[in-house]
C-alpha positions, 0 to 999 in steps of 0.5 A: 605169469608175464612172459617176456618176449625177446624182440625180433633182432634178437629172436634167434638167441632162444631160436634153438639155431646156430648163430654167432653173437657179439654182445652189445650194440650189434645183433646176433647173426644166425649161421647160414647152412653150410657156412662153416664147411666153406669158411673152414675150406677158406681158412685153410687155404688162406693159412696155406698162402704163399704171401704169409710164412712162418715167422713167428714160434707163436704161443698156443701154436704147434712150431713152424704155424704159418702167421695167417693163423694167429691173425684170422684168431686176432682178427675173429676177436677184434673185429667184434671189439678191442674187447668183445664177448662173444656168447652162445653155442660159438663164445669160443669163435675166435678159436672155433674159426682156426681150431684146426691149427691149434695144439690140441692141448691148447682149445678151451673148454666151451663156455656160455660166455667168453671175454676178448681182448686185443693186447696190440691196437696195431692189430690190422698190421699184424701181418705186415709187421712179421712179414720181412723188409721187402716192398713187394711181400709187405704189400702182399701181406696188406692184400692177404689181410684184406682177403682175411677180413673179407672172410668175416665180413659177412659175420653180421657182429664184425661186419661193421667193423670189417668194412671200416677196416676193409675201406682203410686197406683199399685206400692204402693199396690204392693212393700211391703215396700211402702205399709207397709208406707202407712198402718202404718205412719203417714200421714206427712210422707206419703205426704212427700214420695209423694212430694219428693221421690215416683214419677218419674221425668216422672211421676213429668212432668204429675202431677207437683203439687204433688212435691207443688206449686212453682213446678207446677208454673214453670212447667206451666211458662215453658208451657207458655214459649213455647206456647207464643213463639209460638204465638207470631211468627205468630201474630203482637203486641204479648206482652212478657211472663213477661208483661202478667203475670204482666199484670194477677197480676194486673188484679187481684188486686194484690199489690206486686208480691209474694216471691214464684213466683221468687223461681219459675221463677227464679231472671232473669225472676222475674226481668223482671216480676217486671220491668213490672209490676212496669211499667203497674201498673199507670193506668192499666184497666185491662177489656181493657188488657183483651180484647186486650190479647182476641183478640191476641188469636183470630189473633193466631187462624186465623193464623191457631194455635189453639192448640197452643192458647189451650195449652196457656190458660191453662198454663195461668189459672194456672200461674194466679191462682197460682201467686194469691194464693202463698205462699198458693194454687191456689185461683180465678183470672180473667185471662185470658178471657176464656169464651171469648176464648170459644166464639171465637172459636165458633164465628170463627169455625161455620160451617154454615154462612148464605147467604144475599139474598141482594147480589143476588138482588143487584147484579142482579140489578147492572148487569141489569144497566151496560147492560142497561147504561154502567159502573156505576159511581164511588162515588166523593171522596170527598163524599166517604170521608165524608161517612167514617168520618160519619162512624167513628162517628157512630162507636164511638158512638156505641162503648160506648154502647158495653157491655164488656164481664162479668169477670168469678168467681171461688166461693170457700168458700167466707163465710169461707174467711169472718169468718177468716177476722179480726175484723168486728164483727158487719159486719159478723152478718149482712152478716149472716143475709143477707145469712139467708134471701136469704135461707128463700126466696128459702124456702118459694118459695119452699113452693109455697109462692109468691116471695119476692119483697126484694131490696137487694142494700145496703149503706156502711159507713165508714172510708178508710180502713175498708174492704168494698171493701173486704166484697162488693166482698166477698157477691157477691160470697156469693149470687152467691153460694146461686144462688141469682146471676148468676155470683158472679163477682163485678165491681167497679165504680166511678163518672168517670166511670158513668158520662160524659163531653157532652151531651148524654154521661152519660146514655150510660156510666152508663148502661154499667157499669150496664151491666157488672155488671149483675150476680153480684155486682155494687160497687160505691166508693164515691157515693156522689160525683155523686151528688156534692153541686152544682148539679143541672148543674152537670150530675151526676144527670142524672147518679143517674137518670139513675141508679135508673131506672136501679136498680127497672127494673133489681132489680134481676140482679144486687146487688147496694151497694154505699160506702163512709164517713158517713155524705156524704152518708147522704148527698147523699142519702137526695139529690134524694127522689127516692135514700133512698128507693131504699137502705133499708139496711145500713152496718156501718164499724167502724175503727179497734183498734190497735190490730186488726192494727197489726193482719191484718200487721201479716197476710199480712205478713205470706202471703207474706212468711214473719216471724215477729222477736223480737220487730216489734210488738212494732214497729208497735203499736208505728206507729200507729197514737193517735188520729187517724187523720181524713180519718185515713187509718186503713187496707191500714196503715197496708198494707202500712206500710207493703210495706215500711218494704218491701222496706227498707228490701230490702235494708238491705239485699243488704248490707249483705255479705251472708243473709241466707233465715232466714234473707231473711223471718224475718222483723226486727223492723229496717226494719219498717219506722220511720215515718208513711208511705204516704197513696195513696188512691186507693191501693187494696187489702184485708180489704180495 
C-alpha cells in the first residue's frame, strides 16, 4: 500500500509536537518550549497596561475587562485572515492566548478545526477607537497596539501580516502629519485614510480587508481562481469556480445572490455564478455537495497537492463567509467542510498503519497448500459474481447507517440577532426564559445540587411564515453559547427524511438523521405528518417510535423541536401517549400585523442594498391580503414579494438609457407585483 508523506514544511502536523497552524498559504509553526509561559506573562501585563482602560462591558467578558483583552482575541484571529481556520491541538488560539480573562462559562470546547472571522475591517484600531478623545491616550493606544502585534509577530502563521501591519503602525507614529490625524480627527476620518489611502498596494495585498468587504471578496475570489485551477488539473469531475460558490450559497440557505458579490466578481463571473445557482437550486442537498467537494479535496491531495488544497480552503471559507454576510461583514457558513478536510489529512498522512497478522497466517497456509497440491483453484465466475452482487447489497445497506459528518457552526451573538428580530414579543420572553433556566442549571450544578433531569424539546405552533425556523436555529446557537450543546448546528427534517418505503428502512433512517443532529438541534417541519389519520399501516409509527426512544436515551445530546399548524400538532401530539410528555414546553408563534409585514420587506430590502423610494410602503400595505387567507405566508409574503420587485426592477432598469447606481439601489412602488405574488412553500431564509 502507497504511503503518502506530508512534505517537510509541513511535517510537523503528524510530528506529535505543539504547533500552531493557520490553514492556507502559511505553515505551520512548532511552539517553542516555554513559549506559552512567557506569552501568558506577556499577556497579562499588556492587559494590566495603563495606556488601555476598561471602556467597554464586552460580550463573553467578566465586567470592567480591560480593553487589551478583547483586542489580543481579535488580533490573535485576525492576523491569521479576515477569516482564518485555525487547526489542531490550538483551533481555539485566539482564545487559548487570553483564556485567563475569560468568563469561564464563555470557553469553547476544543475542537480539531475552528472557523475565524473579524465582523470590523477596521480591527488595527480597535484600541484607539474606545480609548477617549485625548491626543496623547489616542496615541498611547497606537503604541500599546503595536506592542500587542508584536507579541504575535513571532507566530510563524500571522507573522506576515503582523509585519504588514507592524511597518503601518511605525509610519503613522513617525510622520508628523499621520500622527497629528490620528491624535486629533475624528474617528470617520481616520477609518477613511486607512481604507482608502494610507496602505500601499503592497500592504492592500496582505490585509485586503481594510480597503472593506467587497475588496477582500475579490481578493479571496482571485485566490480561489487560481487554487481551483490548480486542483482541478490533477483530479477528475472537478466542478467550475462559479458552481461551487453557487453551490456555498445555497448551502447556506441563501435565496438570492447579494448585489456586492457582482461589484466584487464582476458582471461576466456574476453571470456565471447566477446561471448556476438558478440551476442547482431545484432540489439541491447541500450535505451531499458537501460531502462530494470533501471528497474532491481528498483525490487533490492523493494527487500530491496539499498545499494547494490548503490555499483552497481558505480562500474558500472567506469567499463563503463574505458571500453569507454582504452587504454587511462576514457571518457563519457551513462551507466548505473544514473539519472533514482536517480529517482527511489526518486519515491520509498517518504515520504509523498497523499490519494484520491475518496476511502472514493466510499467506503461510496458502503457500503450504500450493507446495502440498499445486495451484489453488480459482472462484467459478458465476459464483465470484454473486459474491459482489451480495457485497453490493451489504454495502447499500450499510450505507444508510453511515453518519454524516456534523456542520460546523460559527456562534456569534444569536441573542443580539434575536432581540433585533422584528416582532415576536412573546417568543423572545420565552427564549430569555429558556436561557435563564440553562444558567440557573450551571449555577445549581456549580453549587453541588443534583443535575436537572429537564427535557428541553419543545412543539412550535403556527402559521408559514412566522420565523420558527429562524428562532429553532437561533437556540441552537444559544444553548451551544451557553455550553448546553456541543455544537450548536440544526439539521431540518421532514416525513421523507424519517420514514421509509420498506420494511427496515425507517429506524435507520431516523437515527441517522438523530446522529447528525447531535450537539444540536433536531427540526421536524409538519411533524403531524409522521402520523397521518389512517396511521396504523403507515411507518411513520415506527418513526415516532424510533424517535421517542432516541429523545430520553440521548436527551442531552439533542434539542427536538416538532413544528407545524395548531390544530395538527394537537392532533400529533394526542396520537402516541409517550409524545406530550416528552415536549413539556410549547412556543406559540402568532402572525405578524401589517406593520411589522412592511419592516421585515424594509429589512430584507436594506440587506440586499436596496433603498425604498416614495410610495412603495403604500404599495406594499395595499398588497398585503384582508382578511388574511388561510396558511397566509406572513415573513415568506414579505420576502416574496421582495423578489418579484426584484425581478420587475430588473426589467425596469434594462429599459433605461443610462440608469445611475441611485436607480439601480431604489424600488420604486412600479417595481412591486400588482397582485400579490405565488407562495412556494419551502423558501428559506430569515423569519421563516
Amino acid at each position: 500500500m502507497t504511503r503518502l508523506v506530508l512534505p517537510d514544511h509541513l511535517a510537523v502536523l503528524m510530528s506529535g509536537q505543539p504547533y500552531v497552524d493557520v490553514v492556507g498559504t502559511a505553515d505551520p509553526w512548532a511552539v517553542p518550549p516555554g513559549w506559552w509561559e512567557r506569552t501568558r506573562a506577556r499577556v497579562r501585563e499588556l492587559v494590566a497596561d495603563p495606556r488601555a482602560g476598561a471602556t467597554q462591558n464586552w460580550t463573553s467578558w467578566p465586567e470592567d475587562t480591560r480593553d487589551t483583552a478583547p483586542f489580543l482575541q481579535n488580533l490573535a484571529m485576525s492576523l491569521g485572515g479576515y477569516v482564518a481556520i485555525f487547526a489542531g491541538e490550538y483551533a481555539q488560539f485566539p482564545e487559548q492566548l487570553v483564556d485567563e480573562f475569560l468568563a469561564p462559562d464563555q470557553r469553547r470546547e476544543p475542537l480539531v478545526a475552528r472557523n475565524w472571522y473579524m465582523t470590523d475591517s477596521e480591527w488595527p484600531l480597535f484600541l484607539l477607537k474606545y480609548t477617549s478623545n485625548d491626543a496623547a491616550a489616542r496615541l498611547d493606544a497606537l503604541r500599546l497596539s503595536q506592542d500587542c502585534v508584536e507579541l504575535l509577530a513571532e507566530v510563524g502563521p500571522l507573522a506576515a501580516r503582523a509585519k504588514v501591519l507592524l511597518r503601518i503602525y511605525d509610519r503613522v507614529l513617525n510622520t508628523p502629519r499621520l500622527t497629528d490625524l490620528h491624535a486629533r480627527a475624528p474617528f470617520p476620518e481616520i477609518s477613511r485614510l486607512w481604507r482608502h489611502s494610507l496602505l500601499t498596494e503592497d500592504e492592500f495585498a496582505v490585509l485586503p480587508e481594510i480597503a472593506g468587504w467587497a475588496a477582500a471578496l475579490a481578493w479571496s475570489y482571485e485566490g480561489l481562481e487560481a487554487a481551483h485551477a490548480h486542483i482541478a488539473s490533477v483530479t477528475a469531475r472537478p466542478e467550475s469556480v462559479s458552481e461551487v460558490i453557487a453551490s456555498m450559497a445555497l448551502a447556506d440557505g441563501l435565496d438570492t445572490l447579494p448585489a456586492g458579490l457582482a461589484v466584487a466578481v464582476g458582471s461576466e463571473r456574476f453571470t456565471a455564478i447566477a446561471a448556476a445557482f438558478e440551476r442547482r437550486s431545484h432540489g439541491f442537498d447541500g450535505a451531499e455537495w458537501l460531502q462530494e467537494n470533501r471528497g474532491w479535496l481528498a483525490r487533490g491531495m492523493l494527487a500530491g497537492e496539499i498545499d494547494a488544497c490548503r490555499a483552497w480552503l481558505a480562500m474558500a471559507a472567506q469567499v463563503s463567509r463574505v458571500v453569507a454576510g454582504l452587504p454587511g461583514p462576514p457571518s457563519p457558513s457551513a462551507c466548505p467542510d473544514t473539519i472533514g478536510f482536517i480529517t482527511d489529512v489526518e486519515e491520509l498522512f498517518s504515520v504509523r498503519r498497523a499490519h494484520n497478522p491475518l496476511v502472514r497466517s493466510f499467506g503461510a497456509r496458502r503457500a503450504e497448500r500450493s507446495a502440498e497440491h499445486g495451484a489453488a483453484p480459482t472462484v467459478d465466475s458465476e459464483v465470484a459474481g454473486s459474491l459482489r452482487a451480495r457485497s453490493q447489497r451489504s454495502a447499500e445497506v450499510e450505507e444508510d447507517e453511515l453518519d454524516e459528518s456534523i456542520p460546523e457552526v460559527e456562534i456569534g451573538d444569536p441573542q443580539g440577532e434575536l432581540a433585533e428580530l422584528v416582532g415576536l414579543d412573546p417568543i423572545k420572553d420565552r427564549v430569555r426564559r429558556l436561557v435563564a433556566e440553562a444558567k440557573a442549571d450551571q449555577l445549581r450544578h456549580a453549587a453541588g445540587m443534583p443535575a436537572a433531569d429537564r427535557s428541553r424539546h419543545m412543539v412550535f405552533v403556527g402559521n408559514p411564515g412566522t420565523a420558527k425556523t429562524t428562532i429553532a436555529r437561533l437556540l441552537a446557537r444559544i444553548y451551544a453559547q451557553l455550553g448546553t450543546l456541543a455544537n450548536g448546528h440544526l439539521i431540518e427534517a421532514s416525513r421523507v427524511d424519517l420514514v421509509g418505503q420498506y420494511v427496515g428502512q425507517t429506524a435507520p433512517r431516523v437515527r441517522r438523521v438523530f446522529n447528525r443532529a447531535s450537539g444540536g438541534v433536531l427540526f421536524i417541519d409538519e411533524a403531524y405528518s409522521l402520523i397521518p389519520p389512517d396511521a396504523h399501516r403507515d411507518f411513520g409509527v415506527e418513526a415516532v417510535a424510533t424517535l421517542l426512544k432516541l429523545m430520553e436515551d440521548r436527551r442531552d445530546e439533542v434539542v427536538v423541536i416538532v413544528a407545524g399548524y395548531p390544530e395538527e400538532m394537537d392532533r400529533f401530539l394526542a396520537s402516541n401517549p409517550g409524545l406530550a410528555s416528552r415536549f413539556p414546553k410549547t412556543l406559540t408563534f402568532t402572525d405578524y400585523d401589517d406593520g411589522e409585514l412592511l419592516e421585515i420587506f424594509t429589512r430584507i430590502a436594506e440587506q440586499q442594498g436596496f433603498r425604498l423610494g416614495a410610495g412603495v410602503a403604500e404599495r406594499f400595505r395595499a398588497l398585503v391580503p384582508e382578511p388574511r387567507p388561510t396558511n397566509f405566508g406572513n415573513g415568506r409574503f414579505a420576502r416574496n414579494v421582495f423578489e418579484e420587485a426584484v425581478s420587475i426592477q430588473a426589467e425596469r432598469l434594462v429599459g433605461m438609457d443610462s440608469p445611475t447606481p441611485e436607480d439601480v439601489r431604489t424600488l420604486e412602488p412600479g417595481d412591486l407585483p400588482a397582485e400579490p405574488p405565488p407562495d412556494p412553500p419551502r423558501l428559506a431564509g430569515m423569519y421563516l
